[in-house]
C-alpha positions as CSV (number, residue, x, y, z in Angstrom):
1,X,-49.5,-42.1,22.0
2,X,-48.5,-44.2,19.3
3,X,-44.6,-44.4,18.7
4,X,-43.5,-43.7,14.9
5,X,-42.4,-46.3,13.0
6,X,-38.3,-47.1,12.1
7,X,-37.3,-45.4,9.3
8,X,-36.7,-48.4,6.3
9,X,-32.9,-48.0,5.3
10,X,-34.3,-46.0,2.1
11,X,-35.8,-43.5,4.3
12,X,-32.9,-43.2,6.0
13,X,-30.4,-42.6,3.6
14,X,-33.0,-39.7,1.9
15,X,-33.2,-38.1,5.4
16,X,-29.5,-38.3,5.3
17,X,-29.1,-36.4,1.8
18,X,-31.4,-34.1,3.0
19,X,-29.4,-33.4,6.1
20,X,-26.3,-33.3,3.8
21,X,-28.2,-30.9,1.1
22,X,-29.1,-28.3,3.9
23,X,-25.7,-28.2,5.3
24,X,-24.1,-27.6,1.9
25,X,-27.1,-24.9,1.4
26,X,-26.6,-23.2,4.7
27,X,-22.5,-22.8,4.3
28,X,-23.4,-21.3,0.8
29,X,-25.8,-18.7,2.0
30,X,-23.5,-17.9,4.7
31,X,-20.3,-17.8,2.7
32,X,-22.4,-15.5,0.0
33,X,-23.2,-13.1,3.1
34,X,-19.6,-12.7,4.1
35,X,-17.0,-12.0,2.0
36,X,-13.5,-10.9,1.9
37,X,-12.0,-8.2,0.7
38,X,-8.4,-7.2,0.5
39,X,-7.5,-3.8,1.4
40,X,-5.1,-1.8,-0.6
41,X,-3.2,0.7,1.9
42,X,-2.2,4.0,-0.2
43,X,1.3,4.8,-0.9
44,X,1.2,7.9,1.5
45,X,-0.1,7.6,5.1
46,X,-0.5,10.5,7.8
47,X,1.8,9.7,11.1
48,X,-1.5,9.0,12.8
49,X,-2.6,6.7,10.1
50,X,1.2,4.7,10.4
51,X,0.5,4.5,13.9
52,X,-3.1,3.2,13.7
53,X,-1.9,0.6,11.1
54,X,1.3,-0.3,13.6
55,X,-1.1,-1.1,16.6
56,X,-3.8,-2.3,15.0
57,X,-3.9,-3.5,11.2
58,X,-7.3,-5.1,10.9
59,X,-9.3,-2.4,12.5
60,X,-7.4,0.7,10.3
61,X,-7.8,-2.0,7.0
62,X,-11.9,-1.2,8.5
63,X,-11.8,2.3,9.0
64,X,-10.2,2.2,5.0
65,X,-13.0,0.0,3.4
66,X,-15.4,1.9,5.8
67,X,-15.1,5.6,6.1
68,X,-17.4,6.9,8.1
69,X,-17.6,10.6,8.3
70,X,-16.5,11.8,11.9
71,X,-19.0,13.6,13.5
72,X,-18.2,17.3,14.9
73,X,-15.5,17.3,18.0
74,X,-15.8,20.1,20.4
75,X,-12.8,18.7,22.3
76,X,-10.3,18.7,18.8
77,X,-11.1,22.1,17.9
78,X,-10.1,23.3,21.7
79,X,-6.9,20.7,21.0
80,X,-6.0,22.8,18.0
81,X,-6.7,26.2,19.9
82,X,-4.5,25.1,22.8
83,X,-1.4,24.3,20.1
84,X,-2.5,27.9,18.2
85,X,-2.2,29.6,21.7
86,X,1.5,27.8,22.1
87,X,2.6,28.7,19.2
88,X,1.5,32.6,19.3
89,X,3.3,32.8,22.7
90,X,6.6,33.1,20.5
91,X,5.7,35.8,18.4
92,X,9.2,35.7,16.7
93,X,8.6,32.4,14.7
94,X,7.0,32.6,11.4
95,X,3.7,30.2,12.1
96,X,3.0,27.9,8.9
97,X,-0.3,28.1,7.1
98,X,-2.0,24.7,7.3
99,X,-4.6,22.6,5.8
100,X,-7.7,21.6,7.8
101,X,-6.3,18.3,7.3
102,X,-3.0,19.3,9.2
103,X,-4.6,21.0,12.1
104,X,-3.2,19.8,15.3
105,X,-4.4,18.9,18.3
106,X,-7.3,16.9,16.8
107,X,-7.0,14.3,19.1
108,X,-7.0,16.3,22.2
109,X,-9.2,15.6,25.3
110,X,-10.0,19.4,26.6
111,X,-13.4,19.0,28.1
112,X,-14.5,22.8,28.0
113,X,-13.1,26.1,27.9
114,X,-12.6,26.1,31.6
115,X,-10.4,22.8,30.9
116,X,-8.9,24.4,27.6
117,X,-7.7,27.4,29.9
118,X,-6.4,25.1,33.2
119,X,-3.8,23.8,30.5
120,X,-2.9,27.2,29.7
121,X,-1.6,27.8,33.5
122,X,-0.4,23.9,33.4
123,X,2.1,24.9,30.8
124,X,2.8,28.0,32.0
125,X,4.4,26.0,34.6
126,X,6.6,23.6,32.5
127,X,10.2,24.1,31.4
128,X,9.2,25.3,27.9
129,X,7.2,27.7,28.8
130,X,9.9,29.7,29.1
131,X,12.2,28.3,25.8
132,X,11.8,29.9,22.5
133,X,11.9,26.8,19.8
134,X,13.9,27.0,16.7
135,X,10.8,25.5,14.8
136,X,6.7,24.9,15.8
137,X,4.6,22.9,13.4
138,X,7.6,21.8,11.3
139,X,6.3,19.7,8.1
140,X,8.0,16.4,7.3
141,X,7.4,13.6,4.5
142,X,9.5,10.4,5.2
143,X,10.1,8.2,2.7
144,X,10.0,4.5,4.8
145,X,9.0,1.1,4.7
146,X,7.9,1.4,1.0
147,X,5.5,4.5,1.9
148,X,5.8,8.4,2.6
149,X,4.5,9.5,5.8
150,X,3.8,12.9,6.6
151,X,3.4,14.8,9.4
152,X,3.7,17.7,11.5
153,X,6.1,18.4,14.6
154,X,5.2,20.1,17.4
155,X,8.1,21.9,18.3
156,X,11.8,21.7,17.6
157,X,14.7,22.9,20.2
158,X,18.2,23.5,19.5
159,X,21.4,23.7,21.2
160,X,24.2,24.9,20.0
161,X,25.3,26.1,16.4
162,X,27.0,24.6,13.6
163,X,28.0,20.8,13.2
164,X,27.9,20.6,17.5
165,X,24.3,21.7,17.6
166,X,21.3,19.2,18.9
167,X,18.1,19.1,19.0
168,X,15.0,18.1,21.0
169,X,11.7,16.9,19.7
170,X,8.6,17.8,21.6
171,X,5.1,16.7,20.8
172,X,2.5,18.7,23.0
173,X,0.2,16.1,24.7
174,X,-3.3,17.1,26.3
175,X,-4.6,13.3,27.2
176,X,-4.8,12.4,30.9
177,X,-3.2,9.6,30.6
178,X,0.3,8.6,29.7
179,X,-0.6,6.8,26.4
180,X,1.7,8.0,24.0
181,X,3.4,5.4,21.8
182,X,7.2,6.4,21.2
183,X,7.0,5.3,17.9
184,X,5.8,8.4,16.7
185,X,8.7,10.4,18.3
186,X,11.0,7.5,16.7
187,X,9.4,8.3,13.3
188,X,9.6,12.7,14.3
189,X,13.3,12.2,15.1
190,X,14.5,10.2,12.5
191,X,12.4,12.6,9.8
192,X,14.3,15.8,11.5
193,X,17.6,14.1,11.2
194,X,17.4,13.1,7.2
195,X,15.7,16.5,6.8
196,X,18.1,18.5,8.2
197,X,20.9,16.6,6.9
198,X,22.1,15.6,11.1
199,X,23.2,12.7,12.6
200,X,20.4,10.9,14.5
201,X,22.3,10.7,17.7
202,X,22.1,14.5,17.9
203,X,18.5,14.7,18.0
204,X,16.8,13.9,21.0
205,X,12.7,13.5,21.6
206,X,10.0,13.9,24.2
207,X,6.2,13.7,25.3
208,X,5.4,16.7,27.6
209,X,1.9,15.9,29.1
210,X,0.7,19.0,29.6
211,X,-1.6,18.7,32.1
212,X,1.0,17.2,34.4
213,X,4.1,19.1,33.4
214,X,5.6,15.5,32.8
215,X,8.6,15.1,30.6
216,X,8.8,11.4,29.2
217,X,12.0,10.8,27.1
218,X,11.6,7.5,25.4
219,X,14.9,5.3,25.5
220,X,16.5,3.1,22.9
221,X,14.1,4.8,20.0
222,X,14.5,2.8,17.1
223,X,16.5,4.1,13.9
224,X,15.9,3.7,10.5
225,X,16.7,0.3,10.0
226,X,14.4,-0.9,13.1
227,X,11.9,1.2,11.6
228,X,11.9,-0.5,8.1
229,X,11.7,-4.0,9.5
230,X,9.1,-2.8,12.3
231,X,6.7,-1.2,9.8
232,X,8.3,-2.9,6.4
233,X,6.1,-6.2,6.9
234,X,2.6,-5.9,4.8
235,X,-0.1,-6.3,7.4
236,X,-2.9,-7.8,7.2
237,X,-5.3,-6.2,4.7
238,X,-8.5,-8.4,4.3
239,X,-11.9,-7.3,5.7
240,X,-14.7,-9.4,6.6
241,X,-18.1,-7.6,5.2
242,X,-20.8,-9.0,6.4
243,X,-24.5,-8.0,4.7
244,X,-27.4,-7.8,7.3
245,X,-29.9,-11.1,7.2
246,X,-32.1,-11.3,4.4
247,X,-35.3,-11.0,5.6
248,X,-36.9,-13.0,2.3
249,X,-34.9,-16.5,3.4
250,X,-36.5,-18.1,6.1
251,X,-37.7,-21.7,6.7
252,X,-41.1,-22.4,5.3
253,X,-40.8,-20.3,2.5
């Protein structure tokens, strides 16, 4: 077959502009498909919500600009049964009245009721089974870091009375794993001591995981002041939305 002929240095340099002009056309399609948006984090988070933010900023700036509606979860509504079945073992304690939005145990992995009842009998056999608390489901807003965090704790123990009394933090955990992330104990204990108006080195804090019986007491948790510059830095709040393809731009066209 015939070979083309050389482009003429005018041919050339219009190819060229060509190139250059599709290019520039290409980056402004795909810079008008993706855009960036800053995310503004409200004033008062949930302790779940801190802790999603703490571990992983960009994808809790998603779930913000995204909410997605969570679809119905057999295994939280056995979570919050297990903690309503706790908490109605001590019969003395005035239970508090909560929101749907304060239900705990959301976050539970409880397969079925045959799972749901073989954590009964697990913590039947720990070392609070048989300890009344001095508080279950205790409310708390801390003000920290610029925001108010709210939250719910567990259970509360106390030894003692008067200014030589201390406490012990314990958040109920169902998971099979030890995943628990001891900054939401640091955040329960330092909440408990403000609140109450005690010094931080009296109160103490612990996961129990339930299904083992395992106690896991934290060390060094951070105070206030490790807190503040732990959570006081702004994280990153942009979110890359990118629109599907339009199917009307296409070569050819």
């Amino acid at each position: 077959p015939a070979q083309p002929a050389p482009l003429t240095p005018e041919e050339a340099r219009t190819l060229a502009s060509w190139d250059r002009d599709l290019d520039a056309l290409t980056g402004e399609l795909l810079r008008a498909r993706t855009s960036v948006t800053d995310v503004p984090l409200p004033a008062s988070l949930t302790a779940s919500q801190l802790l999603r933010l703490a571990a992983d900023p960009d994808g809790f700036a998603q779930e913000l600009a995204r909410p997605m509606p969570r679809p119905p979860q057999p295994a939280a509504r056995r979570g919050t049964r297990f903690h309503a079945w706790v908490e109605a073992r001590f019969e003395e304690l005035t239970l508090p009245m909560l929101e749907p939005d304060d239900l705990p145990g959301t976050e539970a992995e409880i397969a079925d009721e045959r799972d749901l009842e073989a954590l009964k009998d697990a913590f039947e056999r720990t070392e609070y089974a048989h300890r009344t608390p001095h508080r279950v489901e205790a409310p708390f807003q801390l003000a920290i870091a610029g925001r108010v965090v709210r939250g719910r704790i567990d259970a509360v123990y106390r030894t003692g009375d008067g200014e030589g009394a201390t406490y012990e933090i314990v958040d109920w955990k169902t998971n099979r794993t030890r995943t628990a992330d001891p900054l939401q104990l640091a955040l329960y204990r330092l909440a408990w001591a403000e609140q109450q108006g005690v010094p931080l080195e009296s109160v103490d804090a612990a996961f129990l995981y339930v299904r083992t019986g395992e106690v896991v007491r934290p060390d060094d948790l951070p105070g206030r002041e490790a807190l503040e510059r732990l959570l006081g830095e702004e994280p990153v709040a942009e979110v890359n939305c990118e629109e599907p393809p339009n199917q009307d731009v296409g070569a050819g066209r």
